[in-house]
PyMOL Python script that loads the backbone (N, CA, C, O; Angstrom):
from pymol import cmd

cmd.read_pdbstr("""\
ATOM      1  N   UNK A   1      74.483 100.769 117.321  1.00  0.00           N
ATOM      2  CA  UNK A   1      73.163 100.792 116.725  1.00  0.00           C
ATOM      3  C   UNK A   1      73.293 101.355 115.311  1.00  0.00           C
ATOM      4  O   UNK A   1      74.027 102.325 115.123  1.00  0.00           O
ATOM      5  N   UNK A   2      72.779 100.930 114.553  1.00  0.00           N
ATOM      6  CA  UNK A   2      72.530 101.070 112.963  1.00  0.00           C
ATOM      7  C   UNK A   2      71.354 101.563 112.627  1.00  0.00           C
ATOM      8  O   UNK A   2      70.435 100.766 112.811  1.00  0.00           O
ATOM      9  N   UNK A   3      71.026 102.675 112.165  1.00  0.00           N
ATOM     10  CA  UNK A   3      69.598 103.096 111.157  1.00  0.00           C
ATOM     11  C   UNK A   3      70.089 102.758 109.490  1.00  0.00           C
ATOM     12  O   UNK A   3      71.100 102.916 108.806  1.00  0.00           O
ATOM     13  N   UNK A   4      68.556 102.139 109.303  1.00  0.00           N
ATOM     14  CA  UNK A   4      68.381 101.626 108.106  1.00  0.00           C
ATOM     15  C   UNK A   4      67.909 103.141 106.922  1.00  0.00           C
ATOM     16  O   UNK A   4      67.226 104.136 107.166  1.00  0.00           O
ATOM     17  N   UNK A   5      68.793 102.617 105.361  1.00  0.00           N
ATOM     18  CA  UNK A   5      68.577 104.068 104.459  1.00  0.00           C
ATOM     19  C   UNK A   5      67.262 102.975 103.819  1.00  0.00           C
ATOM     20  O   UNK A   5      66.945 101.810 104.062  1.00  0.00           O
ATOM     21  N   UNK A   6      66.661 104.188 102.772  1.00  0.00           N
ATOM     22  CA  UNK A   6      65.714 103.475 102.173  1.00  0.00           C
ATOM     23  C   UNK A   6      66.092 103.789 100.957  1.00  0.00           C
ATOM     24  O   UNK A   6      66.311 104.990 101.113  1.00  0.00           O
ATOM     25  N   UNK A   7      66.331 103.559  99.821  1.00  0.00           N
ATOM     26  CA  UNK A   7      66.646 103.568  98.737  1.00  0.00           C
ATOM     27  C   UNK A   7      65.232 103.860  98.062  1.00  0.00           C
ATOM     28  O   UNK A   7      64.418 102.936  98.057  1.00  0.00           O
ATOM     29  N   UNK A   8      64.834 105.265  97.409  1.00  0.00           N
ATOM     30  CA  UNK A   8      63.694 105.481  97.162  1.00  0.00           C
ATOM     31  C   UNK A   8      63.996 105.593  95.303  1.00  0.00           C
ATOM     32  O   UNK A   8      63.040 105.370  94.559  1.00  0.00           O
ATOM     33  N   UNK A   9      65.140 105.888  94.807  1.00  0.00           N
ATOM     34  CA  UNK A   9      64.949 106.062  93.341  1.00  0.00           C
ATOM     35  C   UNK A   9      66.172 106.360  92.645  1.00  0.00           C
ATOM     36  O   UNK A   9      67.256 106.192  93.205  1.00  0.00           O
ATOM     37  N   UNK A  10      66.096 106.717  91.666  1.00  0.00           N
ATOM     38  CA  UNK A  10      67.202 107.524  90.764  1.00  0.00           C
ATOM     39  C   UNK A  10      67.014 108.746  90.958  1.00  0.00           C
ATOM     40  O   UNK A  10      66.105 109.444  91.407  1.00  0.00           O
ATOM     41  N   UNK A  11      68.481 108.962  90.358  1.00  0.00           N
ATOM     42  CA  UNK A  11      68.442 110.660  90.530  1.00  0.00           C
ATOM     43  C   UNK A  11      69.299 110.722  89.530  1.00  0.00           C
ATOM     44  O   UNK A  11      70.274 109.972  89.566  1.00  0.00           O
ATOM     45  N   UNK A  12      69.085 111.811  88.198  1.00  0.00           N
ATOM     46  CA  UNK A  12      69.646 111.911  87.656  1.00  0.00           C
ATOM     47  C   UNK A  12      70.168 113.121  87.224  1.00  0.00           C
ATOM     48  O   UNK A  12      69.258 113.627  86.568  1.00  0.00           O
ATOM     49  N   UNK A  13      71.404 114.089  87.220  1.00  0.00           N
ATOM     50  CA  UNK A  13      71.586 115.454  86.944  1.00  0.00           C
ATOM     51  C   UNK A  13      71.271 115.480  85.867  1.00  0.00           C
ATOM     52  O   UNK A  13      70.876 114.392  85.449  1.00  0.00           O
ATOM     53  N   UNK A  14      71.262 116.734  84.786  1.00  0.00           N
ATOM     54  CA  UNK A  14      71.778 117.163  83.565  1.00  0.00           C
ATOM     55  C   UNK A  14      71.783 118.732  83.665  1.00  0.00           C
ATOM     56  O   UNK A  14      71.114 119.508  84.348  1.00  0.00           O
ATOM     57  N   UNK A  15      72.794 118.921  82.723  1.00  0.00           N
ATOM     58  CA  UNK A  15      72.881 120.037  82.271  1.00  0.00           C
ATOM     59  C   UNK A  15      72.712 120.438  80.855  1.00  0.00           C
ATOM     60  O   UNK A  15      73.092 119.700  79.946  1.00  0.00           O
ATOM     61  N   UNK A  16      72.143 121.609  80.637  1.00  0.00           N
ATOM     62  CA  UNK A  16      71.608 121.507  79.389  1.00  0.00           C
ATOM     63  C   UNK A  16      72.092 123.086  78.905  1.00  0.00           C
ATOM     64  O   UNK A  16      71.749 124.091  79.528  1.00  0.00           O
ATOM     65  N   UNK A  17      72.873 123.107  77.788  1.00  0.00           N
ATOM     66  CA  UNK A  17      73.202 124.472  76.921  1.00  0.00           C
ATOM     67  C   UNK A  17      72.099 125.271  76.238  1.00  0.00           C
ATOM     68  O   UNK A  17      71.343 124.663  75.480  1.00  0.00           O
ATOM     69  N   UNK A  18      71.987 126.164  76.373  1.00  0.00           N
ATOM     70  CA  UNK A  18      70.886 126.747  75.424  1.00  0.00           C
ATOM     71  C   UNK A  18      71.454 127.755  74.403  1.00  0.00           C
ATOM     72  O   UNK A  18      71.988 128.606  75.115  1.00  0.00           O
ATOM     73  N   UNK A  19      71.594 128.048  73.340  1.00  0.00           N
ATOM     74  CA  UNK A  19      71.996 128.570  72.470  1.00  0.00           C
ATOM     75  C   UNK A  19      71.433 130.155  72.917  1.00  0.00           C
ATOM     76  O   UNK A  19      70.326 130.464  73.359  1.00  0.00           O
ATOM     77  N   UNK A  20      72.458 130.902  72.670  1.00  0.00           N
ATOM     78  CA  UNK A  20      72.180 132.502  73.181  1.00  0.00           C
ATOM     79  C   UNK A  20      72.286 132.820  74.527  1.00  0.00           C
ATOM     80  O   UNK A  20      72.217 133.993  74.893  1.00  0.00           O
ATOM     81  N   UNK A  21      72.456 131.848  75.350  1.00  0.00           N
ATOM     82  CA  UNK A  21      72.081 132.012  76.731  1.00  0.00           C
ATOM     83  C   UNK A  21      73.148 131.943  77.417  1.00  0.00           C
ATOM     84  O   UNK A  21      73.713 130.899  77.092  1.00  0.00           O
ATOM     85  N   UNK A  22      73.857 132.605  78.357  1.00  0.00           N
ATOM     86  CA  UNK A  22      75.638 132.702  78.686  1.00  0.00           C
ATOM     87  C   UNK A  22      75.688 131.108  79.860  1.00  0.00           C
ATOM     88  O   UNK A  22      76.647 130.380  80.119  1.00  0.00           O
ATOM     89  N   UNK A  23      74.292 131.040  80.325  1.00  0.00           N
ATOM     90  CA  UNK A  23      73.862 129.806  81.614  1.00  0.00           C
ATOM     91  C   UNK A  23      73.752 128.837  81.291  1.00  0.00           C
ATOM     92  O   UNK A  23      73.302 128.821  80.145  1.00  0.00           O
ATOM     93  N   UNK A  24      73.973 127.610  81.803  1.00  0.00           N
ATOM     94  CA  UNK A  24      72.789 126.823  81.538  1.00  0.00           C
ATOM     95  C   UNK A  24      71.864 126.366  82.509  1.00  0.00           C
ATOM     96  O   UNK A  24      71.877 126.580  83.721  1.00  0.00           O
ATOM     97  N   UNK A  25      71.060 125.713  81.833  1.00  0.00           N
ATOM     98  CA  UNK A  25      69.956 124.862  82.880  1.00  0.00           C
ATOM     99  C   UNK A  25      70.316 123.484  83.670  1.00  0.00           C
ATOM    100  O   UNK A  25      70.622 122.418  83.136  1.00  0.00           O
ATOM    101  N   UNK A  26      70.218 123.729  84.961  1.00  0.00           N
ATOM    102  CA  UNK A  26      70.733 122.213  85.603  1.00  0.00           C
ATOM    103  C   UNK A  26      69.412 122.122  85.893  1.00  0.00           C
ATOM    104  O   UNK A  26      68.528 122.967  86.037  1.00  0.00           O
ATOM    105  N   UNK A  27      69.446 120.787  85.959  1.00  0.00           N
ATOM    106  CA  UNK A  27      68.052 119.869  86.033  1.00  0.00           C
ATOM    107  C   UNK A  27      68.401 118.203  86.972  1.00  0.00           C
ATOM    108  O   UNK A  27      69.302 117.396  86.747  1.00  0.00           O
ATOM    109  N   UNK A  28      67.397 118.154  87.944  1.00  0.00           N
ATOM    110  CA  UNK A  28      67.278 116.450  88.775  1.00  0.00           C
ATOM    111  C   UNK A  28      66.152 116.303  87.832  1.00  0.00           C
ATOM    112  O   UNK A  28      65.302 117.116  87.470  1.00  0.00           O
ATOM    113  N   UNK A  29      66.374 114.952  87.494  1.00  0.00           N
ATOM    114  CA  UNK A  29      64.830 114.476  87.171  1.00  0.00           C
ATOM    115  C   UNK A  29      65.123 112.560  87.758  1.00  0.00           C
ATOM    116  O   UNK A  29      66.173 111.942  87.934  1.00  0.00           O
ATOM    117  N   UNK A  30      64.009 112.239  87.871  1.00  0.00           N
ATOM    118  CA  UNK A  30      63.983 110.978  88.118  1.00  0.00           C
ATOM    119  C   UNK A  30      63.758 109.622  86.513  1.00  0.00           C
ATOM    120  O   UNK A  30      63.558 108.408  86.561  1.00  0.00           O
ATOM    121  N   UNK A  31      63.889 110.429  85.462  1.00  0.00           N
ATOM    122  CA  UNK A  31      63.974 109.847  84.581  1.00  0.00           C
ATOM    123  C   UNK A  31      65.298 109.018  84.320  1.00  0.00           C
ATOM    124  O   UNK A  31      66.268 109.317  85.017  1.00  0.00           O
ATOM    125  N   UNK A  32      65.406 108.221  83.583  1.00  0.00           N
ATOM    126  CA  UNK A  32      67.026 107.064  83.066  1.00  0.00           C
ATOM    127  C   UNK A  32      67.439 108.327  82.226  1.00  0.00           C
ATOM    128  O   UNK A  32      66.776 109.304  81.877  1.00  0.00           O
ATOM    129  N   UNK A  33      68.862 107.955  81.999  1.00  0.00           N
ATOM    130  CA  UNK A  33      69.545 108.412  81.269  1.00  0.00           C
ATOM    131  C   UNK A  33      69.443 108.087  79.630  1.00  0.00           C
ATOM    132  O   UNK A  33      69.853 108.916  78.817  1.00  0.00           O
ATOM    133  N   UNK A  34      68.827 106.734  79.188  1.00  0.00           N
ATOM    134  CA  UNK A  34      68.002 106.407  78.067  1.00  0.00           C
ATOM    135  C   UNK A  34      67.084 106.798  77.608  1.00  0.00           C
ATOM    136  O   UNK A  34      66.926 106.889  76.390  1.00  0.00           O
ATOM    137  N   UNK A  35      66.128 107.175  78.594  1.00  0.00           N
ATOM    138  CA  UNK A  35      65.042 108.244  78.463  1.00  0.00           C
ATOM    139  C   UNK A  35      65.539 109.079  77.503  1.00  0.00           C
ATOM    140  O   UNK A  35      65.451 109.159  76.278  1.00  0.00           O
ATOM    141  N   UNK A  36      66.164 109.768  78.504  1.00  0.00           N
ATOM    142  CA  UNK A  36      66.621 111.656  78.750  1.00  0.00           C
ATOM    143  C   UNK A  36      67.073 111.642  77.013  1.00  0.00           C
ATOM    144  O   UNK A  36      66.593 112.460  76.229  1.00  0.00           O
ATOM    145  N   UNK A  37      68.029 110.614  76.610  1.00  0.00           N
ATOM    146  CA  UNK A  37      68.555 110.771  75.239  1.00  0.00           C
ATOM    147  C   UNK A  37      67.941 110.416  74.439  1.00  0.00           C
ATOM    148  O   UNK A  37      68.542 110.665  73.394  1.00  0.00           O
ATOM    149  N   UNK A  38      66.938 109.897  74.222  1.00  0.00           N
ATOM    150  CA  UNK A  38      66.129 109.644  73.325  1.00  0.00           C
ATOM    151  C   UNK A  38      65.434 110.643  72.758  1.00  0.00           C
ATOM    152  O   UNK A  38      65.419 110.911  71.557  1.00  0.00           O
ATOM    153  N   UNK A  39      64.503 111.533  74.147  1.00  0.00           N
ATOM    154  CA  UNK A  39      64.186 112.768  74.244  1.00  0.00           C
ATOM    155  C   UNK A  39      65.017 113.942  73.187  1.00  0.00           C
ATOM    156  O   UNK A  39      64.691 114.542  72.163  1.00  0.00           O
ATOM    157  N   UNK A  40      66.012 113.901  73.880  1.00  0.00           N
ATOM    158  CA  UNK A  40      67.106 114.864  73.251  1.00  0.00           C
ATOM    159  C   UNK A  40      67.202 114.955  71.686  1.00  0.00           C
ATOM    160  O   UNK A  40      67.095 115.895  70.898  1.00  0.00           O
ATOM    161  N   UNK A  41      67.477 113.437  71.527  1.00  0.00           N
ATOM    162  CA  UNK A  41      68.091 113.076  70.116  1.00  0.00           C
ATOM    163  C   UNK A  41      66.800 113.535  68.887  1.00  0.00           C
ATOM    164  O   UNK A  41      66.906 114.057  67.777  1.00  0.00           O
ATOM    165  N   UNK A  42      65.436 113.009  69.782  1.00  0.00           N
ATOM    166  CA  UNK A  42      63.914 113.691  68.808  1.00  0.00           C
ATOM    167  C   UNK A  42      64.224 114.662  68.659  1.00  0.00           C
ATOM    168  O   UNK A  42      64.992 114.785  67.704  1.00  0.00           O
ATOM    169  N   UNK A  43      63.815 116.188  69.573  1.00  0.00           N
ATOM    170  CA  UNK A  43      64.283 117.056  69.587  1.00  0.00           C
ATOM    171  C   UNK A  43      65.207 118.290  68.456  1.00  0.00           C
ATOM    172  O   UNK A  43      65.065 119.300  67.767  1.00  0.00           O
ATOM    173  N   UNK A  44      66.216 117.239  68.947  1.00  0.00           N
ATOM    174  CA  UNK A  44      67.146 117.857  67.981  1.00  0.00           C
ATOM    175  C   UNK A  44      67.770 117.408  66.561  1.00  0.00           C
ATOM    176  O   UNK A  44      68.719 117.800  65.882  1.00  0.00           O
ATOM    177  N   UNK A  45      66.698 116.303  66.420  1.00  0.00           N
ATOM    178  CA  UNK A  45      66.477 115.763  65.113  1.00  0.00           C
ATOM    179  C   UNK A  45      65.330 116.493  64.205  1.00  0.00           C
ATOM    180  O   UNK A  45      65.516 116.540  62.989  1.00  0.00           O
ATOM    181  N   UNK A  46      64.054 117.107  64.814  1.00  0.00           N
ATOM    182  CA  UNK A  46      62.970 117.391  63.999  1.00  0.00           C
ATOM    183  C   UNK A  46      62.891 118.725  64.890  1.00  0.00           C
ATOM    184  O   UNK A  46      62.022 119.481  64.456  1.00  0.00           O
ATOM    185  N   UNK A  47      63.516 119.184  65.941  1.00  0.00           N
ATOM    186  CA  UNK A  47      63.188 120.226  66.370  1.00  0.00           C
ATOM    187  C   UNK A  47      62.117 120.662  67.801  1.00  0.00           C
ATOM    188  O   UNK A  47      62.222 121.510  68.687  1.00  0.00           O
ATOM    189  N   UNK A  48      61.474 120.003  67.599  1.00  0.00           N
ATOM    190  CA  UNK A  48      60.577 119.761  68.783  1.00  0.00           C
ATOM    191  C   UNK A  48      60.564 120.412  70.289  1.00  0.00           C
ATOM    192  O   UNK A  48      61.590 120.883  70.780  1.00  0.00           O
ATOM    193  N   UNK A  49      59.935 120.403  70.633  1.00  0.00           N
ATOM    194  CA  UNK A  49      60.501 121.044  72.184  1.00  0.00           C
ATOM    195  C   UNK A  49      61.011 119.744  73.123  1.00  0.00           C
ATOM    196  O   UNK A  49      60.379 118.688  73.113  1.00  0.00           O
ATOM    197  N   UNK A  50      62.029 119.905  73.806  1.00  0.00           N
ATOM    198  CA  UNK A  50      62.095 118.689  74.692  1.00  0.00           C
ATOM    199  C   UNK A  50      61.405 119.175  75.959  1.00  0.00           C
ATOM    200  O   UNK A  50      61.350 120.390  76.150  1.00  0.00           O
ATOM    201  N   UNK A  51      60.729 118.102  77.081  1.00  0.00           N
ATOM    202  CA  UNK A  51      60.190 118.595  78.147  1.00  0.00           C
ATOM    203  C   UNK A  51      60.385 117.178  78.882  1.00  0.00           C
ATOM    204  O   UNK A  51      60.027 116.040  78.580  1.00  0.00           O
ATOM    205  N   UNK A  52      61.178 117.771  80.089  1.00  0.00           N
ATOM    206  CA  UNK A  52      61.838 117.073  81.531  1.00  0.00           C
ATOM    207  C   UNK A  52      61.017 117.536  82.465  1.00  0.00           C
ATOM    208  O   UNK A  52      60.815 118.681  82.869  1.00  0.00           O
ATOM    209  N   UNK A  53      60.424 116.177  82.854  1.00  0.00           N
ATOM    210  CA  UNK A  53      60.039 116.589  84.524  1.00  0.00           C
ATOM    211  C   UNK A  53      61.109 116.327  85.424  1.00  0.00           C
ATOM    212  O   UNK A  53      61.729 115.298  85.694  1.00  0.00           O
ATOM    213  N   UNK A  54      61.197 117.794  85.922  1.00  0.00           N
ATOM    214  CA  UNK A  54      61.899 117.459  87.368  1.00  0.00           C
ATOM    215  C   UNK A  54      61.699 116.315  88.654  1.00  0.00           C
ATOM    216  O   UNK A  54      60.725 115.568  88.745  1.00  0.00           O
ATOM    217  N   UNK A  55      62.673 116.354  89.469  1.00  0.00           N
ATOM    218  CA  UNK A  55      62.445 115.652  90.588  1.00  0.00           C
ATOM    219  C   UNK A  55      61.614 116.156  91.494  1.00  0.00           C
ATOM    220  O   UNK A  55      61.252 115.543  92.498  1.00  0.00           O
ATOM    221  N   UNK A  56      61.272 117.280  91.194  1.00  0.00           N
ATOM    222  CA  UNK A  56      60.282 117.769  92.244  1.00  0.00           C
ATOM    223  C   UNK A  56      58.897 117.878  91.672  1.00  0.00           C
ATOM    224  O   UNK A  56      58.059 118.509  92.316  1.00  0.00           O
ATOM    225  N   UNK A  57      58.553 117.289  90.447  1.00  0.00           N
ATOM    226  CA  UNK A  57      57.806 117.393  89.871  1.00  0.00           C
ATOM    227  C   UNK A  57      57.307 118.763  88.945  1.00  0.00           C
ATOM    228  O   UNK A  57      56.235 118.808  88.342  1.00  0.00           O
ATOM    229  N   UNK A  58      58.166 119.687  88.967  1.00  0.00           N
ATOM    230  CA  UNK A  58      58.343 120.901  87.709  1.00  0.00           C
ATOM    231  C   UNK A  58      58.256 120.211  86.348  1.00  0.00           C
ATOM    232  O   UNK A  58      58.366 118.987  86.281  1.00  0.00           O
ATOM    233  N   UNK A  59      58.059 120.977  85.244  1.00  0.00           N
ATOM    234  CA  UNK A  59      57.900 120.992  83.572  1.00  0.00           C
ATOM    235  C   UNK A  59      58.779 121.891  83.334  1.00  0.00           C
ATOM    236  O   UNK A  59      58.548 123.042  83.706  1.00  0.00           O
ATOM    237  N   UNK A  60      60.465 121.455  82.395  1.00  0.00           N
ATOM    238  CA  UNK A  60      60.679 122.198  82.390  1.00  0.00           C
ATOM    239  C   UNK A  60      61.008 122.365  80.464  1.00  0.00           C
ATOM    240  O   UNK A  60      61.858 121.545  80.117  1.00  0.00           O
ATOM    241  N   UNK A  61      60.519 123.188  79.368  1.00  0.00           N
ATOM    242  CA  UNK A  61      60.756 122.765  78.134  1.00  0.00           C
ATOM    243  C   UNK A  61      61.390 123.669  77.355  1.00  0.00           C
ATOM    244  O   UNK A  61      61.343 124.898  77.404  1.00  0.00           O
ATOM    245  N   UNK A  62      62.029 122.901  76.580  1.00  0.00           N
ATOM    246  CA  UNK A  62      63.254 123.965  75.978  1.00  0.00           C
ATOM    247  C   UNK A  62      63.424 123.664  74.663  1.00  0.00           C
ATOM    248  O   UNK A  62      63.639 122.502  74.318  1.00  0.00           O
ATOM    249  N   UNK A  63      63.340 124.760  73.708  1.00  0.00           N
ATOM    250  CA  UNK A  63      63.117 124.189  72.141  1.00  0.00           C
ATOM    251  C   UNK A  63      64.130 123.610  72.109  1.00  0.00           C
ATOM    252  O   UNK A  63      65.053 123.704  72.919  1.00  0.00           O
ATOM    253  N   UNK A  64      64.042 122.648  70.742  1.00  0.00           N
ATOM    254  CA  UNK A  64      64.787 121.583  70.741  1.00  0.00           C
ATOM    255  C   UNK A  64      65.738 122.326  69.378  1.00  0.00           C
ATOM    256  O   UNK A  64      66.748 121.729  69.005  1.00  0.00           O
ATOM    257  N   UNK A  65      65.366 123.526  68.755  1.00  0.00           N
ATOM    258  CA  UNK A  65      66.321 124.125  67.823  1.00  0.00           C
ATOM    259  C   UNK A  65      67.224 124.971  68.875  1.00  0.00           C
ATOM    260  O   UNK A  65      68.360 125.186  68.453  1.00  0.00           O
ATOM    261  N   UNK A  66      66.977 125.420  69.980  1.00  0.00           N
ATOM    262  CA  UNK A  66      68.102 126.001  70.451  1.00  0.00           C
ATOM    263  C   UNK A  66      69.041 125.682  71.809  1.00  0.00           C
ATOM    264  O   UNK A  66      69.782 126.308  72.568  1.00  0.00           O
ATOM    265  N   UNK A  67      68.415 123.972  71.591  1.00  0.00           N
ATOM    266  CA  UNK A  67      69.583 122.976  72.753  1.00  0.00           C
ATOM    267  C   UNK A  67      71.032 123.050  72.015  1.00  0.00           C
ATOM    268  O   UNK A  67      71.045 122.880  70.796  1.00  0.00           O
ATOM    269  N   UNK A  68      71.948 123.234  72.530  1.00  0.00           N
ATOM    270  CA  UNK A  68      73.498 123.809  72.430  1.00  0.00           C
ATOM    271  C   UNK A  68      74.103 122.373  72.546  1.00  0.00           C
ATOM    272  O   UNK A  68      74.771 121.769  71.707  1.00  0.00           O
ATOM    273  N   UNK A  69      73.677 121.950  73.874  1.00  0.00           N
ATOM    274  CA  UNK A  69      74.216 120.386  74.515  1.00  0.00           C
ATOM    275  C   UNK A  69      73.742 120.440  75.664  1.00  0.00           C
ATOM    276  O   UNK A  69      73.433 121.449  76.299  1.00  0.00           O
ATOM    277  N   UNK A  70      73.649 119.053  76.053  1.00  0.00           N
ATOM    278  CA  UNK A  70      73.435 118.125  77.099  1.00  0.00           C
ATOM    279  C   UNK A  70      74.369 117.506  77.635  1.00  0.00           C
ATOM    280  O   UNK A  70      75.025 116.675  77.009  1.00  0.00           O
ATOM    281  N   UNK A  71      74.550 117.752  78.664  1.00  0.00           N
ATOM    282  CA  UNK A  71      75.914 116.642  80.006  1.00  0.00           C
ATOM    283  C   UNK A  71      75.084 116.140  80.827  1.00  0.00           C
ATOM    284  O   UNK A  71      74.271 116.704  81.559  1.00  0.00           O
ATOM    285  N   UNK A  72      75.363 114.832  80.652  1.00  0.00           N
ATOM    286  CA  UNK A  72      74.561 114.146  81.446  1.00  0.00           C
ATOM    287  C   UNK A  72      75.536 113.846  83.152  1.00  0.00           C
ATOM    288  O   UNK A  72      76.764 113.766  83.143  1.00  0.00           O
ATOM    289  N   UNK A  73      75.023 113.767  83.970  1.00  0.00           N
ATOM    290  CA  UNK A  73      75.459 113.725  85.772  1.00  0.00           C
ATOM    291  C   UNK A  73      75.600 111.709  85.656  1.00  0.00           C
ATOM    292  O   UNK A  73      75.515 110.940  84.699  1.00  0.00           O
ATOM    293  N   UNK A  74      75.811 111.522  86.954  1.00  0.00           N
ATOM    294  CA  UNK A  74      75.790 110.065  87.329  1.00  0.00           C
ATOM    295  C   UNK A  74      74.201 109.678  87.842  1.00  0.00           C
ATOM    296  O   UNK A  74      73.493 110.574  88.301  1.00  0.00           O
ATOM    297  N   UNK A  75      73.889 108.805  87.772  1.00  0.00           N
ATOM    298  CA  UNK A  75      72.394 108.379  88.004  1.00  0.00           C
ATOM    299  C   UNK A  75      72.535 107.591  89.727  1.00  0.00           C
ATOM    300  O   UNK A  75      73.134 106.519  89.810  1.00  0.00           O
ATOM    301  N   UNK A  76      72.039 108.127  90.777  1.00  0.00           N
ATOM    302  CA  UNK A  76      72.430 107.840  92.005  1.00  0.00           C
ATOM    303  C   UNK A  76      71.214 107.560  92.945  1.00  0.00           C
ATOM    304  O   UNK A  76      70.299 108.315  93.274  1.00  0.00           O
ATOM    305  N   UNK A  77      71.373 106.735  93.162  1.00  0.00           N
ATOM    306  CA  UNK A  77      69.922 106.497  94.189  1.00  0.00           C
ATOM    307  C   UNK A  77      69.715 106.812  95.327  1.00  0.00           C
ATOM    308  O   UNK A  77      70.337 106.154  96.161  1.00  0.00           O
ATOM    309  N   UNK A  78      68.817 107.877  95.828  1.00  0.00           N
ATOM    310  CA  UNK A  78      68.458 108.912  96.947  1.00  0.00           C
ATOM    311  C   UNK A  78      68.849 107.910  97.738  1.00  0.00           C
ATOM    312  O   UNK A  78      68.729 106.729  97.415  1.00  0.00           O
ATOM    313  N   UNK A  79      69.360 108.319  98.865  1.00  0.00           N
ATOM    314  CA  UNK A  79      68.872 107.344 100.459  1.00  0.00           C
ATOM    315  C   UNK A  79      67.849 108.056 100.931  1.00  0.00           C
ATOM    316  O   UNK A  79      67.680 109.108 100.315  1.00  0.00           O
ATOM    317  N   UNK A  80      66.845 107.783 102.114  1.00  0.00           N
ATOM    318  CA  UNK A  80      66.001 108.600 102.779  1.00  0.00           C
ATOM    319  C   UNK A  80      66.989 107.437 104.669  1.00  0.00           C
ATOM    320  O   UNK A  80      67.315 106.319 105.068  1.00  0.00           O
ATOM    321  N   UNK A  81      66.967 108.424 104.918  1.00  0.00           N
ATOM    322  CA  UNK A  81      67.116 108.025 106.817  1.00  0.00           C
ATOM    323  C   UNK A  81      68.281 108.557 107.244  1.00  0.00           C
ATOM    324  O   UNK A  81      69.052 109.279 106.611  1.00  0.00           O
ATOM    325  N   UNK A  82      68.406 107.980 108.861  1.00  0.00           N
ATOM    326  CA  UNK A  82      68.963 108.703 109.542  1.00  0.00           C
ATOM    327  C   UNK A  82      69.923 107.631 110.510  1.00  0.00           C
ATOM    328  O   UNK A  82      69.539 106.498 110.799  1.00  0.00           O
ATOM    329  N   UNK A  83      71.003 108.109 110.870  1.00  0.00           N
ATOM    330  CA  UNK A  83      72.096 107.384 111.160  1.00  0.00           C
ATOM    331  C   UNK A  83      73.211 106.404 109.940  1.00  0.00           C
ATOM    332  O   UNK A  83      73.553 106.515 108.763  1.00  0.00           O
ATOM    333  N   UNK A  84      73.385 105.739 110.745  1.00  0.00           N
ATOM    334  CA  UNK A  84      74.812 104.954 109.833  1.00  0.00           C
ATOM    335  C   UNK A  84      74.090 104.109 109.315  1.00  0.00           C
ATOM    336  O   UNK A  84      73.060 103.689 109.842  1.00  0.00           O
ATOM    337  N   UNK A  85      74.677 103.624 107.847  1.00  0.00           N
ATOM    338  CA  UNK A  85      74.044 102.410 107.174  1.00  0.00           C
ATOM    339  C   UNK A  85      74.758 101.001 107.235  1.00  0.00           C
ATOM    340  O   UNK A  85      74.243 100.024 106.691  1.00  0.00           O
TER     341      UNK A  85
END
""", "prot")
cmd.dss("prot")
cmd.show_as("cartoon", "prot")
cmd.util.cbc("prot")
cmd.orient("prot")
């Protein structure tokens, strides 16, 4: 017997440097990775704050003068279910 997954979305990590800060911020969001850099690149072109919604639906915003860097994760699509696929 086989249970069926459901393929509900993207998932995308990042990690994000913050200048002064010894940590960084890991972040899921369900945004593309095209998004996410576009975001970034404003940001840290004019300064701006960048702001990621999480996958859980959090706000999370971080001036865009003291983003360090961004690593972006692999973009992976949740399964939801139970048993073998």
């Amino acid at each position: 017997m086989t249970w069926a997954h459901l393929k509900v979305g993207m998932n995308m990590e990042l990690s994000i440097g913050i200048a002064r800060l010894a940590r960084e911020v890991n972040i899921e969001t369900d945004s593309t990775e095209a998004e996410i850099q576009a975001q970034v690149l404003t940001a840290l072109s004019d300064g701006s704050p960048l702001k990621i919604v999480t996958s859980k639906g959090r706000t999370v915003i971080v001036p865009g003068s003291a983003i360090a860097y961004v690593q972006f994760g692999t973009e992976e699509k949740r399964s939801v279910g139970f048993g073998q696929a």
